[in-house]
C-alpha positions in Angstrom: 24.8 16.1 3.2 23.6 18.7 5.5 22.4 21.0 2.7 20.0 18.0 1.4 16.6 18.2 2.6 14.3 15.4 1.6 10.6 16.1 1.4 8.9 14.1 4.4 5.4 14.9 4.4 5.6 17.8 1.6 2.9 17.2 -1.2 3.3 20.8 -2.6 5.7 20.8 -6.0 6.1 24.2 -6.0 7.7 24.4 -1.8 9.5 21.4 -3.2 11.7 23.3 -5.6 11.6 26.6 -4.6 13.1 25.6 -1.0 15.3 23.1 -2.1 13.7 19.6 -1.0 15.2 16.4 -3.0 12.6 15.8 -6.1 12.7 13.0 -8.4 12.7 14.1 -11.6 8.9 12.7 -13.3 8.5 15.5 -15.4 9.2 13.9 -18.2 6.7 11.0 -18.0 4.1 13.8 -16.9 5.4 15.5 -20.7 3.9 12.9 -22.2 1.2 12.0 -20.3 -0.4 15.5 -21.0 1.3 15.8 -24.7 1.3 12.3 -26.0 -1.6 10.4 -23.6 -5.3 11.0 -23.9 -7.5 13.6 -22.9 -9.7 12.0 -19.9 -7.4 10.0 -17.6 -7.8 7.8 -14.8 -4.8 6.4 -12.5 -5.0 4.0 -9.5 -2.3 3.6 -6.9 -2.2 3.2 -3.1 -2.6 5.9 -0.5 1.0 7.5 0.0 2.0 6.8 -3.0 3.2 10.3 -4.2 -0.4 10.9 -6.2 -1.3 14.3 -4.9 2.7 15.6 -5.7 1.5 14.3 -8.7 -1.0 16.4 -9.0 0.3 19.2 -8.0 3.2 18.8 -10.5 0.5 18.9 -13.0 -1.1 22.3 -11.8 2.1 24.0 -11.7 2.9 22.6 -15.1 -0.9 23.6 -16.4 -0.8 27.2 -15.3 2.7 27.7 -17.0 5.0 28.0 -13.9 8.2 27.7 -15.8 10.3 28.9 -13.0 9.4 25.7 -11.0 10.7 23.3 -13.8 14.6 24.4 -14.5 16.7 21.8 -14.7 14.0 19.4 -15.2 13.2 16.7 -18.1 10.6 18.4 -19.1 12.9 21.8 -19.9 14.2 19.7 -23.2 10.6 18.9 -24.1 8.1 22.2 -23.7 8.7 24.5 -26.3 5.7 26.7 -25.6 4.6 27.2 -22.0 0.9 28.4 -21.9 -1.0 29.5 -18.6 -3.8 28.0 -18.7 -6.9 27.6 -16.1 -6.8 24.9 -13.7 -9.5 23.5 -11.9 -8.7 21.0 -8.6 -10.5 19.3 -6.7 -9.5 17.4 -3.5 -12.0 14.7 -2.9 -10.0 13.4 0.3 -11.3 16.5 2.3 -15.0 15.5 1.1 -15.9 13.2 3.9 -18.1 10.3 4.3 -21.4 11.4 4.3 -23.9 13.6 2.0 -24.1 16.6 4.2 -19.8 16.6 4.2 -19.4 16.0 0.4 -21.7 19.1 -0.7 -20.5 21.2 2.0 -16.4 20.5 0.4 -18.2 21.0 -3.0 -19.9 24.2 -2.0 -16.7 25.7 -0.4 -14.3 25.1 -3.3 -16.6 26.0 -6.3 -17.8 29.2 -4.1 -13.6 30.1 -4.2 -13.4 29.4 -8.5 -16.9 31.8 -8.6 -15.2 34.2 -6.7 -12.2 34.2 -8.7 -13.7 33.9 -12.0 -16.6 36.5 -11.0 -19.6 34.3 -11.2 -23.1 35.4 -10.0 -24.3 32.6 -8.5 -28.2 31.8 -8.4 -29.7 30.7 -5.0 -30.6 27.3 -5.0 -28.5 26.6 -8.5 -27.8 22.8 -8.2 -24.1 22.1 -7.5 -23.9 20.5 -11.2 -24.8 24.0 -13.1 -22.1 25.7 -10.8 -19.6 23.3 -12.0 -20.1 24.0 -15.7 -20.4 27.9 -14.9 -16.9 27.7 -13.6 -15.8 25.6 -16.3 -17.4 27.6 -18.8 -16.2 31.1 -17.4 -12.8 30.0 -17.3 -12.3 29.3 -20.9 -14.4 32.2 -21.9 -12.3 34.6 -19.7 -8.9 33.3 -20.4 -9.5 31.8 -23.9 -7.5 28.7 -22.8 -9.2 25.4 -22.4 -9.3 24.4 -18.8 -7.3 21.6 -17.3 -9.6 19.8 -14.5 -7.5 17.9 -12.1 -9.4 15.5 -9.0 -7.6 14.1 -6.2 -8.6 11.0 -4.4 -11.7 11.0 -6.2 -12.9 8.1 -4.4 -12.8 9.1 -0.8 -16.0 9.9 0.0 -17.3 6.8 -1.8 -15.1 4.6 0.2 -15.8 6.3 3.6 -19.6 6.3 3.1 -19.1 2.6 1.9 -21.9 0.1 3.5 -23.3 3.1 5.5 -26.9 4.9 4.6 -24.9 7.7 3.1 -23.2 6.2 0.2 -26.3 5.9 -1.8 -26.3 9.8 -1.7 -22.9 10.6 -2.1 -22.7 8.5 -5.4 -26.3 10.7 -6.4 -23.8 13.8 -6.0 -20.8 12.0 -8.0 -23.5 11.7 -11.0 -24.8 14.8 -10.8 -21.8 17.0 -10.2 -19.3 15.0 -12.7 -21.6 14.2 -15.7 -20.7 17.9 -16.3 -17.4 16.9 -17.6 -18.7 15.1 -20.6 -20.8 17.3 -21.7 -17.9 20.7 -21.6 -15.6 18.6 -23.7 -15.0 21.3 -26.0 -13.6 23.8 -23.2 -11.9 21.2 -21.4 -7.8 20.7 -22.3 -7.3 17.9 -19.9 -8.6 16.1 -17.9 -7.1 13.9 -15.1 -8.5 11.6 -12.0 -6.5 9.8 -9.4 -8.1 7.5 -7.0 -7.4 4.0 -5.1 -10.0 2.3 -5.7 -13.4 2.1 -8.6 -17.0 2.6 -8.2 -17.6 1.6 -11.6 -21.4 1.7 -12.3 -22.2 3.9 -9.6 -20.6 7.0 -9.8 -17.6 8.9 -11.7 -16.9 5.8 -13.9 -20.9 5.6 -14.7 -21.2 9.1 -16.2 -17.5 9.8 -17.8 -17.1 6.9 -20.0 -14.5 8.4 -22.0 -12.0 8.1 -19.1 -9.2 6.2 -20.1 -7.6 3.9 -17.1 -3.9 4.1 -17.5 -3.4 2.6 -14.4 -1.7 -0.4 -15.9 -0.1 1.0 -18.9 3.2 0.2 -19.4 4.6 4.1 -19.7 3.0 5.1 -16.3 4.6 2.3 -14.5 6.8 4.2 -12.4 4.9 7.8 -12.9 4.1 7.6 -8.9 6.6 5.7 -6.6 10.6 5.4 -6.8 12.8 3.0 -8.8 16.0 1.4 -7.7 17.4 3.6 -10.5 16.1 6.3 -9.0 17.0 5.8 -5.6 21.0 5.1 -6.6 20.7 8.6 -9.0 19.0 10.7 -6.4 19.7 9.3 -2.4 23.3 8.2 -2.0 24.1 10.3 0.5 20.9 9.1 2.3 21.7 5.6 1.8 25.1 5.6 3.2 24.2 7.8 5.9 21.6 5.1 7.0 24.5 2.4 6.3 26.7 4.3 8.4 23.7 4.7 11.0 23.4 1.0 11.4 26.5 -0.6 10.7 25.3 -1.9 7.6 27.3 -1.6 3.9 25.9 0.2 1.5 24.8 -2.6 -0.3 23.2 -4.3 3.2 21.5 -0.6 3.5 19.9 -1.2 -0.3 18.8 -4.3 0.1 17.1 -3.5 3.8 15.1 -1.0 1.7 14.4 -3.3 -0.9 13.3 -5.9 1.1 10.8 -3.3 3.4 9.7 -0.7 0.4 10.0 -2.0 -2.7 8.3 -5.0 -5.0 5.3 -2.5 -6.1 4.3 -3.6 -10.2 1.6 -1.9 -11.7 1.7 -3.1 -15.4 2.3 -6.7 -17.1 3.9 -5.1 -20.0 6.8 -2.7 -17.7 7.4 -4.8 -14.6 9.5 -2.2 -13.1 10.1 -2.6 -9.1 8.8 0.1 -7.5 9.3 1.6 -4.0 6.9 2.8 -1.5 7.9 6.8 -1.8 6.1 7.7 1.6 7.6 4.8 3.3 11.3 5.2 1.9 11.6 8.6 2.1 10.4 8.7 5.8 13.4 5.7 6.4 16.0 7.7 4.8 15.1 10.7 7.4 14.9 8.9 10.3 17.9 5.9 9.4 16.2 3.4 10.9 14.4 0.4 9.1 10.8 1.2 10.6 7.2 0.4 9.5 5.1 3.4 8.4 2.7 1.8 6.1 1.1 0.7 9.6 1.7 4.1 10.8 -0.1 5.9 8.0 -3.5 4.2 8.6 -3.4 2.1 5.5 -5.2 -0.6 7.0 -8.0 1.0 8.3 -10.1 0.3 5.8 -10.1 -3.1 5.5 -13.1 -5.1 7.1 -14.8 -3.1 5.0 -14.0 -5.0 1.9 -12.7 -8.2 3.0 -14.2 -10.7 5.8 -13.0 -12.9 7.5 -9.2 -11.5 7.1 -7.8 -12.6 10.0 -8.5 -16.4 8.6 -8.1 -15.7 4.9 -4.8 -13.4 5.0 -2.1 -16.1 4.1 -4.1 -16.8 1.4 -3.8 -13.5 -0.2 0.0 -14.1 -0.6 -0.3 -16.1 -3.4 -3.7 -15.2 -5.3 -4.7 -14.9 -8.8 -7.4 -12.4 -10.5 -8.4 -12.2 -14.1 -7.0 -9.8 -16.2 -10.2 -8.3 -17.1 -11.6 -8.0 -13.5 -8.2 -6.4 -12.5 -8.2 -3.7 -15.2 -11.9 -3.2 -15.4 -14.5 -4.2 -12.7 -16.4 -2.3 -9.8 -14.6 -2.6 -6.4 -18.0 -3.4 -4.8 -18.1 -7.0 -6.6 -14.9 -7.2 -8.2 -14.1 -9.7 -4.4 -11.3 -9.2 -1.7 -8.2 -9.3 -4.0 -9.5 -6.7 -6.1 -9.4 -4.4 -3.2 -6.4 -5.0 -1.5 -4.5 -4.8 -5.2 -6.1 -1.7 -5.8 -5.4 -0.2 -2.1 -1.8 -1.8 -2.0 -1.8 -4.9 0.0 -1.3 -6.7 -3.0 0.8 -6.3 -6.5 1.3 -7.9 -9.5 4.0 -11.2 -9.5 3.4 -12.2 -12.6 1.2 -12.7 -15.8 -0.2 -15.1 -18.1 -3.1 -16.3 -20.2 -4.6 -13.3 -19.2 -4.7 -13.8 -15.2 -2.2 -11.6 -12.9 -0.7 -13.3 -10.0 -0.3 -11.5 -6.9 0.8 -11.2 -3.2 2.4 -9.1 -0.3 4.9 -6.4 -2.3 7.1 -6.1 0.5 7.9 -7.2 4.1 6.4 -3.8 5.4 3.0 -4.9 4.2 3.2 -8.2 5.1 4.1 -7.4 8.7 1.5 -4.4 9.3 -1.4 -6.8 7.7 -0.5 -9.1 10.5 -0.2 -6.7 13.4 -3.6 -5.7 12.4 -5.5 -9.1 12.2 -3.6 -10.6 15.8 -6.2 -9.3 18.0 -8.8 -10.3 15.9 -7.2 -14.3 15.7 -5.9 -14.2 19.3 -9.3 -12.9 20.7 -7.1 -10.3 22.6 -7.1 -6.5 22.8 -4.1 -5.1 20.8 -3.7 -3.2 24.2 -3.2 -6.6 25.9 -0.9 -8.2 23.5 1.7 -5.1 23.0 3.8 -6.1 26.0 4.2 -9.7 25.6 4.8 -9.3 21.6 7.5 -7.1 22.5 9.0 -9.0 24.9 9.0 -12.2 22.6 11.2 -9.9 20.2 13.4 -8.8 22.4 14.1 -12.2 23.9 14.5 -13.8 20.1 16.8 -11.1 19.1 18.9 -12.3 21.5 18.5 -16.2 21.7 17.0 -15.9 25.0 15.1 -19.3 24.5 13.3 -19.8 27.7 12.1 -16.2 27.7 10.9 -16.4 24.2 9.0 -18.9 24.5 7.1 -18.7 27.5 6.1 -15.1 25.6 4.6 -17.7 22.9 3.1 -19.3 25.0 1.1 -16.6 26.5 0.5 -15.6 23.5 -1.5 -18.9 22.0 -2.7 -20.1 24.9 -6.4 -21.1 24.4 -6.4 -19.4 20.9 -7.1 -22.4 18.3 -9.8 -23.8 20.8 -11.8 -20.8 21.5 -11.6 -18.7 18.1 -14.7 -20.9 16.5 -13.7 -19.1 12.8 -10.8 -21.8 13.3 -12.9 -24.3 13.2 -13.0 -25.4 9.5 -9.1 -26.3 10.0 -7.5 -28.9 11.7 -5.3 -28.5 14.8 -1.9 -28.5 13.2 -3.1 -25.9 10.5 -4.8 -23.7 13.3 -1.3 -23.4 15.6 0.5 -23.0 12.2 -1.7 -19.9 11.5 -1.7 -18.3 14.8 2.0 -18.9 15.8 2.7 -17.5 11.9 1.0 -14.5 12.5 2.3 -13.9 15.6 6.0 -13.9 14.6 5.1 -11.8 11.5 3.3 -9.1 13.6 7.0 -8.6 15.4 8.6 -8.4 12.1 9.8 -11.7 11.6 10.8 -13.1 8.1 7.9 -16.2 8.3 8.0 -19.3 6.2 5.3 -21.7 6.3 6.0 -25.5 5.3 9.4 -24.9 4.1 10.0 -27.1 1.4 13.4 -29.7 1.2 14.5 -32.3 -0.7 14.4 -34.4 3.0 10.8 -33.2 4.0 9.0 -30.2 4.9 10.0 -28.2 7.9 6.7 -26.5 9.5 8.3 -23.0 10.1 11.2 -20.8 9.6 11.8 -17.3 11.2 14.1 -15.4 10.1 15.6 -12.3 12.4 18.5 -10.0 12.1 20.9 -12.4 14.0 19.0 -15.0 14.0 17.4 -18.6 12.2 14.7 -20.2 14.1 13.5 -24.0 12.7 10.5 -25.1 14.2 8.8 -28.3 14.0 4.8 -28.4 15.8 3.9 -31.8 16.7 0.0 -32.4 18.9 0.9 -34.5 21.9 -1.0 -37.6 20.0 1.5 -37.2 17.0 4.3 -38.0 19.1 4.9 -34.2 20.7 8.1 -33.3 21.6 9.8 -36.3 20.7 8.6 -37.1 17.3 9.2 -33.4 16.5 13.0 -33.8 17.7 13.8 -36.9 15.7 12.3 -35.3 12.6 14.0 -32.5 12.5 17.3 -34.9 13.2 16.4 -37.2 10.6 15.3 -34.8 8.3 18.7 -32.7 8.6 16.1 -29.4 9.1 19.2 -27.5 9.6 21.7 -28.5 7.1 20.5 -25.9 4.8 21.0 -22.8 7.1 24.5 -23.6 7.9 26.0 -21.6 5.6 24.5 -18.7 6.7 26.3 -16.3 8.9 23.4 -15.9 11.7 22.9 -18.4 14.9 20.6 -20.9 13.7 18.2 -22.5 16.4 16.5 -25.9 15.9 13.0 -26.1 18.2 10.8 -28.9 18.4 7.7 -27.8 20.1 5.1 -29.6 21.4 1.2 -28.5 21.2 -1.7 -29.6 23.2 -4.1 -32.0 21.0 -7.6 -29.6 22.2 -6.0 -26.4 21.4 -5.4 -25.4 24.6 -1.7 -23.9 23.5 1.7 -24.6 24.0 2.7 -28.0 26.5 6.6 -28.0 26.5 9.2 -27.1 23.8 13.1 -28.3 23.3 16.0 -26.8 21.5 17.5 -29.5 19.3 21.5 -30.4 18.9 22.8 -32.3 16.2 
């Protein structure tokens, strides 16, 4: 165990093998892909989601680096390695405005004309450098050039609703048309991205790039299987286990339940795992958010209004086929987005719509961390204290503490926040006090459904079931909510269970002016 050293943070393929770090074996997939696939290819998947290993993979691959690959797939499959030029580009250091994307541009072509020996002519437009470098390459090597760009989209996204994106997508057609028209010196040619500008940029000028975002062999190119995870981490796994007291299969299913539930293609609906986010929990041991951590969310009121009102809604969506595997970002609508960036995967398909919602509890609980401010009216600064106080205190079935942390936390909310407005009361505390316990990292069901009735909340904890029922003071309040959940037998189904379950009815005040008493119920 000690001689295993997993690869947290480590995007370079070549450091990963020739130091040792754990690597899932892809190389196979990427075999085909280059041997089998098409020439001009376009994949989508969410930030951290192993793309630029990916890439790199490919480079190392492309300029004939057999050293890197022993013991790998892709040994049984390459009969004849050839070193050929490669060509990268990483569009994630291009920035967000017009100024930042030619200065990246200008940098990294000046280091291929350098290399290839290019005189370059002042004032040359960044387009006719591009095809000079293209051009040279094959001429100098007589090997067609493989042209690999990372994170293409980056600059489009940053600059997105600002006066720069205009100009940045002018560069895009400029600089990228020149891949269509050096086909003939061009071997491959491959594109990785979250998101697509269709019309406006890349898309608008290559249109011989093939998406195989959703094609059924590249499921599982980027990201990690539960096959995967068994054949490569089990010394991680129980380690983690062993960490926290949990079996081996309670460690699996912790990580399933946090990292997994990614599906990128109707026809190979393969679970996959967040690689950024499991990898980083099998280092540390500890169940832990760090899709919240990476900054995945910070591009979101961007594309999406209203989220804090409209985010239970995205959990179970639906989006036409075509619009998911064809249209522009910029008026393909909110789902759209937060498939493409990760928010959002693919449940199911038929008659040509895909279903979606949350992939995983991690997302689901780093969505509502963000959007609590927002729906509270609160600074995040002012609501980190009491949040954790109210999971501390649940943790441990300290009732009086707990709620009085609830309290705090909804008091005024529903009446002041006027984008509540459209919903009644009851619908306004069940989306507040919802997001609330889902932002600590509670397990959340709204409107739980039984064959007695319909209870208005579950939350779910390590060691512990909490059954809520919300009544307004003119319902009845505190005592209609305690003979329902009596009547009802709310906890019958629970029992079974090995955690504490908790019954609370809880009274609300009619104007929205929070929480007026609460009562755990016995029966």
């Amino acid at each position: 165990m000690n001689d295993r050293r997993l690869p947290v943070g480590i995007q370079s393929f070549q450091k990963i093998r020739e130091e040792g770090y754990l690597y899932v074996d892809k190389t196979d997939i990427i075999w085909n892909l280059v041997n089998r696939g098409k020439k001009y290819n376009y994949l989508s998947r969410p930030r951290r989601f192993g793309k630029s290993v990916l890439v790199d993979t490919l480079q190392a691959y492309f300029e004939g680096k057999k050293e890197l690959f022993e013991g790998l797939k892709i040994m049984d499959m390459e009969k004849n390695w050839t070193a050929r030029p490669v060509i990268r580009l990483d569009m994630s250091r291009g920035g967000a405005t017009v100024v930042e994307l030619c200065a990246y541009l200008n940098r990294i072509f000046a280091k291929y004309e350098k290399e290839y020996g290019i005189q370059t002519i002042e004032g040359d437009s960044l387009g006719n450098r591009f095809d000079a470098i293209i051009t040279t390459a094959y001429e100098q090597t007589g090997q067609q050039v493989a042209i690999l760009i990372d994170e293409y989209d980056a600059p489009l996204l940053h600059s997105w609703k600002t006066p720069d994106h205009e100009g940045c997508t002018a560069v895009y057609r400029s600089v990228f048309a020149i891949l269509k028209a050096d086909d003939e010196y061009e071997k491959f040619v491959f594109i990785t991205g979250i998101t697509k500008f269709t019309q406006i940029s890349l898309f608008s000028v290559l249109n011989n790039l093939s998406n195989i975002s959703f094609d059924a062999p590249y499921a599982a190119i980027c990201g990690i299987t539960k096959q995967e995870i068994t054949e490569n981490f089990m010394p991680e796994i129980e380690a983690m286990g062993e960490n926290n007291g949990w079996t081996v299969d309670e460690t699996v299913e912790q990580l399933k339940a946090n990292y997994d539930g990614y599906h990128f293609s109707r026809n190979n609906m393969v679970d996959v795992y967040n690689p950024f986010s499991l990898i980083n929990a099998l280092a540390d041991r500890e169940i832990r958010n760090y899709w919240a951590s990476s900054g995945a969310t910070s591009l979101l009121p961007k594309f999406v209004d209203d989220f804090e009102i409209r985010l239970q809604d995205f959990d179970h969506c639906a989006l036409l086929g075509r619009v998911a595997e064809t249209s522009d970002v910029t008026g393909g609508g909110a789902e759209l987005f937060l498939y493409q960036s990760g928010y959002l995967t693919i449940k199911s398909y038929a008659n040509g719509v895909y279903f979606l919602g949350f992939p995983n509890f991690e997302v689901r609980q780093a969505l509502n961390e963000m959007v609590l401010p927002a729906l509270s009216m609160r600074r995040v600064g002012n609501l980190q204290s009491t949040q954790a106080f109210l999971s501390a205190n649940l943790s441990t079935g300290n009732l009086p503490e707990a709620m009085k942390c609830l309290k705090a936390l909804i008091a005024d909310v529903p009446y002041s926040n006027k984008k509540l407005a459209s919903m009644d009361m009851e619908e306004r505390y069940r989306l507040v006090i919802s997001t609330i316990f889902n932002a600590i990292g509670c397990r959340v069901e709204v409107e739980h459904m039984l064959s007695t009735g319909r209870i208005d909340m579950v939350v779910e904890i390590y060691s512990y079931i909490y059954v809520l029922e919300l009544k307004l003071t003119k319902n009845g309040g505190l005592t209609a909510a305690e003979k329902q959940i009596l009547s009802n037998q709310y906890v019958e189904p629970f029992k079974a269970d090995k955690r504490n379950v908790v019954a609370l009815a809880v009274e609300l005040d009619d104007m929205g002016k929070g929480l007026v008493d609460w009562k755990e119920v016995k029966g």
